[in-house]
TIPABA-746258 format. One record per residue (C-alpha): y, x, z. Coordinates in pm, 1 decimal, m for minus. Layout:
// TIPABA-746258
py->Y px->X pz->Z
...
This chain:
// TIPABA-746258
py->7406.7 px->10593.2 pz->9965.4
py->7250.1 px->10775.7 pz->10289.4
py->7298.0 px->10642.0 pz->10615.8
py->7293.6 px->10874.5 pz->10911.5
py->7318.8 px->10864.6 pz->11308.2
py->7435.7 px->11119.0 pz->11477.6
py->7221.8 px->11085.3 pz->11750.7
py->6877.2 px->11127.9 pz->11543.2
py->6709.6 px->11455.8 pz->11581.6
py->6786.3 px->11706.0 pz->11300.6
py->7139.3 px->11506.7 pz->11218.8
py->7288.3 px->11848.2 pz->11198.5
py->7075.4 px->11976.9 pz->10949.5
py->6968.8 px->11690.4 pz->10747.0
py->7311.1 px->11635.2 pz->10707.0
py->7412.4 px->11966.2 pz->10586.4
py->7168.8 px->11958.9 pz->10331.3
py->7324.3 px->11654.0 pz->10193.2
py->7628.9 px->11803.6 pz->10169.3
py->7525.1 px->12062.2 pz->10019.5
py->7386.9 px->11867.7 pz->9733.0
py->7554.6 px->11939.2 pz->9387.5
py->7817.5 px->11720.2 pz->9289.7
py->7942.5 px->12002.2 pz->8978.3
py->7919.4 px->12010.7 pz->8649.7
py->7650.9 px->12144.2 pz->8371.4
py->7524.1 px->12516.9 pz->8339.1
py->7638.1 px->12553.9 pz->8007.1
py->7999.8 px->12490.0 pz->8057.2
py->8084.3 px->12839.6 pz->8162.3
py->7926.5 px->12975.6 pz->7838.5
py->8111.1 px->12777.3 pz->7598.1
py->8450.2 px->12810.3 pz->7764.7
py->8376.3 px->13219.7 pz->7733.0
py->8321.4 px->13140.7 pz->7392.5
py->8670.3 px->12904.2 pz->7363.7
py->8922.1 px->13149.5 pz->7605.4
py->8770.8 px->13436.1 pz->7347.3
py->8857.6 px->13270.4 pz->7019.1
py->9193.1 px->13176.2 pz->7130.1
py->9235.9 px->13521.5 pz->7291.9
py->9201.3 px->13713.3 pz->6951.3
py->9293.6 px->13415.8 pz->6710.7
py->9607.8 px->13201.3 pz->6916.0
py->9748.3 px->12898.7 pz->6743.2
py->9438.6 px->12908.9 pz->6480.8
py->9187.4 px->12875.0 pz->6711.9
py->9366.0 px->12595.5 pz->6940.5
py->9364.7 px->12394.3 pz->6634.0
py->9012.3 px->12449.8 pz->6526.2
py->8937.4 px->12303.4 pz->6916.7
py->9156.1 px->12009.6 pz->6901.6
py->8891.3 px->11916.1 pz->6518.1
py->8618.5 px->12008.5 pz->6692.9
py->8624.1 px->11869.8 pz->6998.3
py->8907.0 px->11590.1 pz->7023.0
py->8811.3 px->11440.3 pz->6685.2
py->9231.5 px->11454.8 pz->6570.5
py->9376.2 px->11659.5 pz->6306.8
py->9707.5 px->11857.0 pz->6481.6
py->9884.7 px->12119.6 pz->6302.8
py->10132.7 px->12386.5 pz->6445.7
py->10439.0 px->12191.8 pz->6377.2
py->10302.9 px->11830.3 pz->6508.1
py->10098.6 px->11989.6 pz->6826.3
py->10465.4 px->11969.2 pz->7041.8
py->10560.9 px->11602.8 pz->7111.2
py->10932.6 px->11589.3 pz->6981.7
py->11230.2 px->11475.5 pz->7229.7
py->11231.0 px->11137.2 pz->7053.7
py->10861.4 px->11105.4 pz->7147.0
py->10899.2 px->11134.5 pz->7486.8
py->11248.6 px->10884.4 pz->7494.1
py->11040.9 px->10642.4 pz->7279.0
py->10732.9 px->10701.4 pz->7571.7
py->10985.4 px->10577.3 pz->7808.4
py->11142.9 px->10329.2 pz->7687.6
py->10761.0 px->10142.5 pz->7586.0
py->10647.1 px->10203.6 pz->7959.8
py->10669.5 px->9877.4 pz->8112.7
py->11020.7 px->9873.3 pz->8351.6
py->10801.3 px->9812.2 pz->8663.2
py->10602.0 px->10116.5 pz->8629.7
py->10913.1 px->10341.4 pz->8529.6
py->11022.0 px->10184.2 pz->8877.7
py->10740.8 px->10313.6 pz->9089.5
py->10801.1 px->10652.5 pz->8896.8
py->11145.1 px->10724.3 pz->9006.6
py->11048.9 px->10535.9 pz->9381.2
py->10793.7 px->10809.4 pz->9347.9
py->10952.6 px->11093.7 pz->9223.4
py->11236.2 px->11067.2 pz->9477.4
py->10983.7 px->11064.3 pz->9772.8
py->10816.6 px->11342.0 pz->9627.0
py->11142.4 px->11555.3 pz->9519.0
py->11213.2 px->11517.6 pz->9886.2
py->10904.0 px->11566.5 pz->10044.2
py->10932.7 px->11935.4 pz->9916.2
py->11256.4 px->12030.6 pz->9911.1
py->11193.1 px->12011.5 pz->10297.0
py->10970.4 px->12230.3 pz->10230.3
py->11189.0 px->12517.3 pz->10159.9
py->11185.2 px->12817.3 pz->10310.6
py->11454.4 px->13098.5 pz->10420.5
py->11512.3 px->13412.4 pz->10355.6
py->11532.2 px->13603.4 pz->10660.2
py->11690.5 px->13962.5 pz->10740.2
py->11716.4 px->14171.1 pz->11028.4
py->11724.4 px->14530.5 pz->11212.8
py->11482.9 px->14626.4 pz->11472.3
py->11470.2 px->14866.3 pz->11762.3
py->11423.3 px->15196.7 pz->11514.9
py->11744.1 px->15128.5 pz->11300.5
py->11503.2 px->14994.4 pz->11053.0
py->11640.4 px->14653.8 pz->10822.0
py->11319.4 px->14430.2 pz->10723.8
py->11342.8 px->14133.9 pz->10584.5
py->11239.9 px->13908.5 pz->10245.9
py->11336.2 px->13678.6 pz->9986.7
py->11223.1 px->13391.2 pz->9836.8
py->11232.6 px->13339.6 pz->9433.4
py->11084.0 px->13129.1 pz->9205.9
py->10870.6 px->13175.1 pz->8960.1
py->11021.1 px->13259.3 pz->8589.2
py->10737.5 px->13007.2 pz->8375.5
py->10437.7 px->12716.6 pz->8484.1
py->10235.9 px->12519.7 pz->8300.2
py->10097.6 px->12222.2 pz->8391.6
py->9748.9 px->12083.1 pz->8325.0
py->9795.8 px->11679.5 pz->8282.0
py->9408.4 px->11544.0 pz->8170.5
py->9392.0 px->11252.9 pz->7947.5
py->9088.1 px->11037.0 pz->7807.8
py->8945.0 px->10880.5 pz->8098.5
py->9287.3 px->10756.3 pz->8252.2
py->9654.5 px->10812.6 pz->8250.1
py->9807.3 px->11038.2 pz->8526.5
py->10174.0 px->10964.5 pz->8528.8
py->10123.4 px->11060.1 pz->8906.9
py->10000.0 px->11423.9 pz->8798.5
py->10276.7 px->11502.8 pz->8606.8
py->10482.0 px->11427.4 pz->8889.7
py->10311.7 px->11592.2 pz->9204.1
py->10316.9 px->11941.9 pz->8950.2
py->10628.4 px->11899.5 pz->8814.8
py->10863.8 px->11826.7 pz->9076.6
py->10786.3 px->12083.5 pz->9327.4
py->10777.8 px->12352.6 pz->9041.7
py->11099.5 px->12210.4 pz->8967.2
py->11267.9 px->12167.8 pz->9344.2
py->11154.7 px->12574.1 pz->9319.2
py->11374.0 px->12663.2 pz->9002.8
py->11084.3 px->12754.7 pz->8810.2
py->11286.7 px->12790.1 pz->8490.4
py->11047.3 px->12710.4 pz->8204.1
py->10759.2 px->12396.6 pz->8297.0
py->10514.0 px->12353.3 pz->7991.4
py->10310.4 px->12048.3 pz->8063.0
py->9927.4 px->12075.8 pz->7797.3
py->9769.2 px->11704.4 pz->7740.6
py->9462.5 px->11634.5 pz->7551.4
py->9532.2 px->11515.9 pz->7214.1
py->9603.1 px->11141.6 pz->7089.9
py->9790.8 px->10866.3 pz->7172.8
py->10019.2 px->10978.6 pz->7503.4
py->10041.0 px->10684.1 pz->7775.5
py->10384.5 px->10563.6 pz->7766.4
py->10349.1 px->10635.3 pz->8135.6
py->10291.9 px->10989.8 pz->8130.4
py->10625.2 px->11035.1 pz->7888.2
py->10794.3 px->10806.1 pz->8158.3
py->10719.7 px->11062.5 pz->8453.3
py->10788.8 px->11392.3 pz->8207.9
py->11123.4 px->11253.1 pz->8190.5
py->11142.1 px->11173.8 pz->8579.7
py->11074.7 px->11483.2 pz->8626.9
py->11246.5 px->11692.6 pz->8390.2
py->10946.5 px->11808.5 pz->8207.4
py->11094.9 px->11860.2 pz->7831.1
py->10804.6 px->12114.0 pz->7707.3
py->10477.9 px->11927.4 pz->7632.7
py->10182.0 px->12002.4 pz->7406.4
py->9902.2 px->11806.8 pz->7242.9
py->9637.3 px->12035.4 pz->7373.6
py->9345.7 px->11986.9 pz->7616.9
py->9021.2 px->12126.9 pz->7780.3
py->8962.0 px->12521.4 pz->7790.2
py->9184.5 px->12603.2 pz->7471.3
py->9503.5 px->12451.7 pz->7654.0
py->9434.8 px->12652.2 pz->7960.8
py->9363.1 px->12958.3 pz->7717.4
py->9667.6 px->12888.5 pz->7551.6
py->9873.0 px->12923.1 pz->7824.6
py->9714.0 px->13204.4 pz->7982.6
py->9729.0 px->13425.6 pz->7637.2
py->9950.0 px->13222.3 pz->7431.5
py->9922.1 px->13034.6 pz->7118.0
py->10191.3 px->13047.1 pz->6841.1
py->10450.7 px->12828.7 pz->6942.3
py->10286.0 px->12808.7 pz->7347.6
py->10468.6 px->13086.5 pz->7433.5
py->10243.9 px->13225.9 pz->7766.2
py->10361.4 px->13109.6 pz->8169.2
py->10252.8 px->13286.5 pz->8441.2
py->10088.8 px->13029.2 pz->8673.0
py->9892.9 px->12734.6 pz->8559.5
py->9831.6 px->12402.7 pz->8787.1
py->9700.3 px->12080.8 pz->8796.1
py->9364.8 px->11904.1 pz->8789.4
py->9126.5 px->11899.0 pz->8488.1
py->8724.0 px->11807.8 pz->8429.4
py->8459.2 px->12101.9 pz->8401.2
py->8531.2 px->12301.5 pz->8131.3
py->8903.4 px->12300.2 pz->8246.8
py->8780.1 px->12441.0 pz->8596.1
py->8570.3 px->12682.5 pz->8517.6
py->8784.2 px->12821.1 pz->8195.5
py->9102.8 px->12848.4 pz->8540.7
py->8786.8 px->13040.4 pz->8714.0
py->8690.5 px->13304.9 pz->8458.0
py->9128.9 px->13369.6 pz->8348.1
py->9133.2 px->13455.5 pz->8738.5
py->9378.8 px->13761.5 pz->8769.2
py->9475.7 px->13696.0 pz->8414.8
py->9762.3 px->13467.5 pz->8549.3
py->9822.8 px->13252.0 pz->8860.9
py->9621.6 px->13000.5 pz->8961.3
py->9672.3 px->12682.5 pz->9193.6
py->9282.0 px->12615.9 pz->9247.2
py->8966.4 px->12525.5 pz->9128.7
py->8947.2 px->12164.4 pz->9151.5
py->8640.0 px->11995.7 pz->9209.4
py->8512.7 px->11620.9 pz->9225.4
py->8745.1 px->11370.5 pz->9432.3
py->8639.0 px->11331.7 pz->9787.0
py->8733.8 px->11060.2 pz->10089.7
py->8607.3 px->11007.0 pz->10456.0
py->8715.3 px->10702.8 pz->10623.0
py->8688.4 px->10737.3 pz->11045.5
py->8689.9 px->10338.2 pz->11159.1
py->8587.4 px->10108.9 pz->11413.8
py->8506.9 px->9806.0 pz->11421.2
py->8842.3 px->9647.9 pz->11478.2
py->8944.1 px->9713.3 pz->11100.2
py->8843.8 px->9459.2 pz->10804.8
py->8545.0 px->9556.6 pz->10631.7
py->8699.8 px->9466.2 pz->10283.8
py->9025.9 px->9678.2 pz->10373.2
py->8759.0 px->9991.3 pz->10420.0
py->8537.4 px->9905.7 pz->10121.1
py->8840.5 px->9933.0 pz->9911.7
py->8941.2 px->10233.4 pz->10048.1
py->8630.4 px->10416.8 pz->9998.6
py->8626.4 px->10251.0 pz->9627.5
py->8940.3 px->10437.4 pz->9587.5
py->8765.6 px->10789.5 pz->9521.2
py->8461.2 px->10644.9 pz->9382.7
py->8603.1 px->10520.2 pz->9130.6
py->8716.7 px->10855.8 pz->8996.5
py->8401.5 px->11020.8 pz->8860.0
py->8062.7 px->10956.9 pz->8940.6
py->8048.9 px->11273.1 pz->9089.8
py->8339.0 px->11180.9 pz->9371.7
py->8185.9 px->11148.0 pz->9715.0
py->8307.9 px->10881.3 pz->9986.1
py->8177.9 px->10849.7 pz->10374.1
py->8240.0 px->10659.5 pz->10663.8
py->8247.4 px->10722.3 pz->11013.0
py->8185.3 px->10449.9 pz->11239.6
py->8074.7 px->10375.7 pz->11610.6
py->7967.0 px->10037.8 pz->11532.4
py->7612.5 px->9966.4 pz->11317.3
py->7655.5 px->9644.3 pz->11214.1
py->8092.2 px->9707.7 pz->11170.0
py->7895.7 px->10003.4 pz->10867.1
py->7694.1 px->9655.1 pz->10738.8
py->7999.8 px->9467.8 pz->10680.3
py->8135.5 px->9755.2 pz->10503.8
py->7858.8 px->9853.8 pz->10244.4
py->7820.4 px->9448.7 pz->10183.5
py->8168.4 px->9460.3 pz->10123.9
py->8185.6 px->9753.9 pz->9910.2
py->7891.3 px->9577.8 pz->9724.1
py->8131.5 px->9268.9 pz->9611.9
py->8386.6 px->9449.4 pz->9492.0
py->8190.7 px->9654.2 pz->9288.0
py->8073.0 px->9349.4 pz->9097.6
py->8496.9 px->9285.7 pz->9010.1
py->8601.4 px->9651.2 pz->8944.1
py->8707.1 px->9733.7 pz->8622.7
py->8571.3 px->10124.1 pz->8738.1
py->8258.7 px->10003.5 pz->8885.9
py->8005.0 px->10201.1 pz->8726.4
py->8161.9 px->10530.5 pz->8780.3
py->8236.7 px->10394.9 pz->9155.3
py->7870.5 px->10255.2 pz->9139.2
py->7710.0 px->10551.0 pz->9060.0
py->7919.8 px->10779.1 pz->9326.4
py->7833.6 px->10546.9 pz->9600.7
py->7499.5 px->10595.5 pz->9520.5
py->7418.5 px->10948.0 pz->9483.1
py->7729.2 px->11069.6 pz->9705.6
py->7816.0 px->10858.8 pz->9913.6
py->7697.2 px->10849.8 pz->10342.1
py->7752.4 px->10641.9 pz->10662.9
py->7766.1 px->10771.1 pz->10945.3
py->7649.8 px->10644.5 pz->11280.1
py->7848.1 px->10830.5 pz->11536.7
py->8062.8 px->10810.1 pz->11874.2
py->8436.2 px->10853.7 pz->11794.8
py->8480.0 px->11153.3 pz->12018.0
py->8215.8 px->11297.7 pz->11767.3
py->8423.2 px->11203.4 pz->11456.3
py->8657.3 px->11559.2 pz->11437.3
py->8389.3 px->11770.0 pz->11437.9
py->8215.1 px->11578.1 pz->11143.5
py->8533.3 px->11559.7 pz->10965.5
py->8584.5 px->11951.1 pz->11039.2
py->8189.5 px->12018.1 pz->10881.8
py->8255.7 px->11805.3 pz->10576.9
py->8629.6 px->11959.3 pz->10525.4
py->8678.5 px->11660.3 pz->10308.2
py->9007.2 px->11609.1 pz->10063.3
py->9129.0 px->11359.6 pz->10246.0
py->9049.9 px->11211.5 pz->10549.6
py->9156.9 px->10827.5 pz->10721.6
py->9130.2 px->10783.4 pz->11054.5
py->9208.2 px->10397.2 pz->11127.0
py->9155.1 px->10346.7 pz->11498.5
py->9401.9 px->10282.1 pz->11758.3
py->9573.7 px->10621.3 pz->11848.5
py->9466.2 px->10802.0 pz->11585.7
py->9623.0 px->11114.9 pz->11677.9
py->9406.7 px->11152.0 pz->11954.0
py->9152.8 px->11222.8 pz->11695.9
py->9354.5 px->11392.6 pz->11402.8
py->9455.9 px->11675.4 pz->11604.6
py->9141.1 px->11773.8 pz->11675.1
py->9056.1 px->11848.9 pz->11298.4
py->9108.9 px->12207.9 pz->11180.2
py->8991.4 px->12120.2 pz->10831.5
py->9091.9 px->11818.7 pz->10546.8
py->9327.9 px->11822.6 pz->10226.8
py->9546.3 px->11537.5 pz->10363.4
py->9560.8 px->11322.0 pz->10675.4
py->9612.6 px->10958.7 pz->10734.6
py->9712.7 px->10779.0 pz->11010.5
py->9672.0 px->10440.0 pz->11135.7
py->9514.3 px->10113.4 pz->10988.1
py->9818.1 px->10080.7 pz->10690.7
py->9805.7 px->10400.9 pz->10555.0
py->9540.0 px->10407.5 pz->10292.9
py->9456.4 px->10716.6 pz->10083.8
py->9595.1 px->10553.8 pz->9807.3
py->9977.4 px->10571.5 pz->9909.5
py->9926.7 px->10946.4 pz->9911.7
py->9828.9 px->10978.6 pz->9579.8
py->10116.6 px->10793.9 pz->9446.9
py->10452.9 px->10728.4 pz->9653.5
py->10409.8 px->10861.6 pz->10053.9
py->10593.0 px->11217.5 pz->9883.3
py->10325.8 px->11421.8 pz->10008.2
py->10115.1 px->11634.1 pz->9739.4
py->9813.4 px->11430.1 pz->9571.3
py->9688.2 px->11811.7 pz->9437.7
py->9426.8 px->11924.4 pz->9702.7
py->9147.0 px->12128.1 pz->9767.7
py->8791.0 px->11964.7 pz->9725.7
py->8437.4 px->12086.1 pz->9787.2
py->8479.3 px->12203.8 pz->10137.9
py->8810.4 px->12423.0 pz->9991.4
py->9025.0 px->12286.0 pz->10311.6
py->8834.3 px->12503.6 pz->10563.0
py->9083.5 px->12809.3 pz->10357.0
py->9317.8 px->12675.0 pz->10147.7
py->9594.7 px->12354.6 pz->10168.5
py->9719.6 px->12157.0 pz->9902.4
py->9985.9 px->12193.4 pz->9624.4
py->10335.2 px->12294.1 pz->9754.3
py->10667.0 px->12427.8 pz->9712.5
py->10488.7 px->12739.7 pz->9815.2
py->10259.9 px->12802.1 pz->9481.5
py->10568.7 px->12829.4 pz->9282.8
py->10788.6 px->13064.9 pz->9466.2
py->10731.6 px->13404.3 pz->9546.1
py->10816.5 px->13621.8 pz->9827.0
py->10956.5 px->14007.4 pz->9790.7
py->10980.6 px->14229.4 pz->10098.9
py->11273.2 px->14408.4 pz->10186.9
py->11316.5 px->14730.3 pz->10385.5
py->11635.8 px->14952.7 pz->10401.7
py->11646.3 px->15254.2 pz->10628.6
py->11973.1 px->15491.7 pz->10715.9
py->11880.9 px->15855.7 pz->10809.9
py->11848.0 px->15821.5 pz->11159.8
py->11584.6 px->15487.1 pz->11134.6
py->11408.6 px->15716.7 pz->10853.4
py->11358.2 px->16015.5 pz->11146.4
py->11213.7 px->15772.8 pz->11359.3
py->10915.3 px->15682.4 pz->11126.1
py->10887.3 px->15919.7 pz->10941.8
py->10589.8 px->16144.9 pz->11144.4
py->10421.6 px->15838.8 pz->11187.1
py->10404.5 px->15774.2 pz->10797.2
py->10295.6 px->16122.8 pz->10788.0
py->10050.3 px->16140.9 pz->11053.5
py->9915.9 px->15811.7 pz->10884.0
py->9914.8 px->15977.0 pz->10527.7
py->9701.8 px->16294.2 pz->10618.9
py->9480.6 px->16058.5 pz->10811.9
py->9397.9 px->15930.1 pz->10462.3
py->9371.7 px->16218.3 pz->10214.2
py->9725.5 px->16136.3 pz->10027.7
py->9883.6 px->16459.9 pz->10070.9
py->10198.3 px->16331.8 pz->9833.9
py->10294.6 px->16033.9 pz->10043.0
py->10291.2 px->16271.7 pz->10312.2
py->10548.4 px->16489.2 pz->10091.8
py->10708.9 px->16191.2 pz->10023.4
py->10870.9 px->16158.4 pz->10401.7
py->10830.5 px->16545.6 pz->10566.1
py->11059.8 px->16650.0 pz->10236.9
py->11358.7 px->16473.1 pz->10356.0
py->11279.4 px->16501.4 pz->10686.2
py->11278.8 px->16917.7 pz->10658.2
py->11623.6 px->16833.6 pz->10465.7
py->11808.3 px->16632.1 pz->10665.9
């Protein structure tokens, strides 16, 4: 962990550098997910299956690599009933959450005669990326499925790494409607949804959160078919003074750490010896956590105090453009709408990151590694599409119509500028 003060001489740039430290993954994984996206490419099902021996260590075969309806009931019904209660608590908020999200379709004629508008549709096929092995993610299947599903996207195909499927994760396929789901992870089950693979019939946009190989095989299929983003390593900064309980923000920074050593967590702090209590807190409850040597190791090599005046805390938040950001002080939108740039915003002393990525009904999926400064999180937006509209009688058509020609000579396109003098000369 590096402590900082704002105050110091060369903050700004000693603390740049430190974020600029590399949190990613190995150089070789972008050479051997070439290699996997290229054998599945030009071999499909074959190849998938090859993967699944090679890497997963399970033998899957074409007709056993789709989990079977009675798979997923069965999933259900062993998920323990207070867990498929926090799903559908969850679901709901989140089904909610984005139907508000909706947006119209809007038409109308302006001063030239001219009738502009567009329309909203959805998107005809997803898949979703669900990763498996270090943890289950019921709440990933449901913060990609549901808005995909408030959209009308008409086919969802959820991809899993291969082996035993968490009762939960069945539970929240059901919640959410999700009846398509393959035993297939890493680069080959982004491959196989990209080109298709027997059975895995191809979607058009692919979402949800995976490790390295899983990023960077999204990265290099670019263009091939839609993307949500590139998801990098979990990040958190908590903005508190001194009024707040050290434990309460120990635990809170704990939360991301104890994703992946590679996670980052800071806080932000006017007080000195308020940032003492919190590291010695943080300290015990790394000695009880189940996760604490992946938390361990993140507050080690990632994590930061910082030593700063509150008025100073948007800007900081705006330079790190973290995932999500707390800010538990009294009045905290005096500070929150200041910052231009996080993933997700918390307000207050009772609303921990941690509701967010489970039950507030807001999106969990959001950008990391500085992403926020250009792109927002996972909405109802990344699976609809919007279509332009433009109808024009003969007399809007005479109105524009020199301009669009004026405009095409300007360029060198002599046949768009056919395109409009023809039926202008003809009306």
């Amino acid at each position: 962990m590096r402590r900082f003060r704002h105050a110091d001489p060369g903050f700004d740039l000693a603390f740049r550098s430190f974020l600029d430290e590399p949190r990613g993954s190995p150089a070789d994984v972008d050479a051997a997910v070439a290699a996997v996206l290229e054998a599945v490419k030009a071999a499909g099902m074959a190849a998938v299956l090859r993967f699944a021996h090679e890497f997963d260590k399970v033998e899957i075969t074409a007709e056993t690599i789709r989990v079977t309806p009675e798979e997923i009931e069965a999933g259900y019904e062993a998920c323990a009933p207070n867990v498929r209660a926090a799903i559908a608590f969850a679901a709901a908020r989140i089904r909610d959450y984005h139907a508000r999200q909706r947006p119209a379709d809007q038409r109308w004629t302006d001063e030239a005669g001219v009738e502009l508008g567009w329309r909203w549709g959805p998107l005809d096929s997803v898949g979703i990326y669900v990763p498996g092995g270090r943890a289950a993610y019921p709440s990933t299947v449901l913060m990609n499925a549901i808005p995909a599903q408030v959209a009308g996207v008409g086919r969802i195909a959820m991809v899993t790494p291969p082996g035993k499927l968490q009762p939960a994760v069945l539970a929240a396929a059901r919640e959410a409607g999700v009846t398509e789901i393959w035993r297939v992870g890493g680069a080959q089950a982004v491959a196989a949804l990209a080109y298709g693979a027997g059975p895995i019939l191809p979607v058009d946009k692919i979402v949800g959160p995976g490790n390295a190989y899983v990023t960077a095989a999204k990265r290099r299929l670019y263009g091939v078919v839609g993307l949500d983003a590139l998801a990098g390593p979990s990040e958190i900064v908590v903005v508190a003074d001194a009024a707040n309980d050290p434990d309460w923000m120990a635990a809170d920074l704990l939360s991301q750490a104890e994703h992946d050593p590679s996670a980052q967590s800071i806080l932000i702090t006017d007080d000195e010896a308020f940032a003492d209590a919190v590291c010695a807190a943080l300290e015990r409850q790394l000695t009880t956590l189940a996760t604490g040597q992946d938390a361990a190791a993140s507050w080690r090599d990632h994590g930061a105090v910082i030593i700063a005046p509150m008025e100073a805390a948007p800007g900081l938040v705006d330079m790190i453009a973290p995932e999500h950001v707390e800010f538990a002080v009294d009045n905290p939108d005096v500070l929150a709408d200041q910052v231009r740039h996080a993933g997700a915003i918390f307000l207050g002393r009772h609303a921990p990151e941690a509701i967010g990525d489970y039950v507030a009904g807001s999106n969990h999926v959001l950008p990391t590694s500085r992403a926020a400064r250009f792109q927002s999180g996972l909405s109802l937006y990344d699976f609809l599409k919007r279509t332009s509209i433009t109808r024009c009688d003969a007399e809007a058509f005479a109105r524009l119509a020199p301009h669009t020609i004026a405009l095409a000579e300007a360029e060198g396109l002599p046949a768009h500028a056919r395109s409009a003098s023809i039926r202008l000369n003809k009306r």
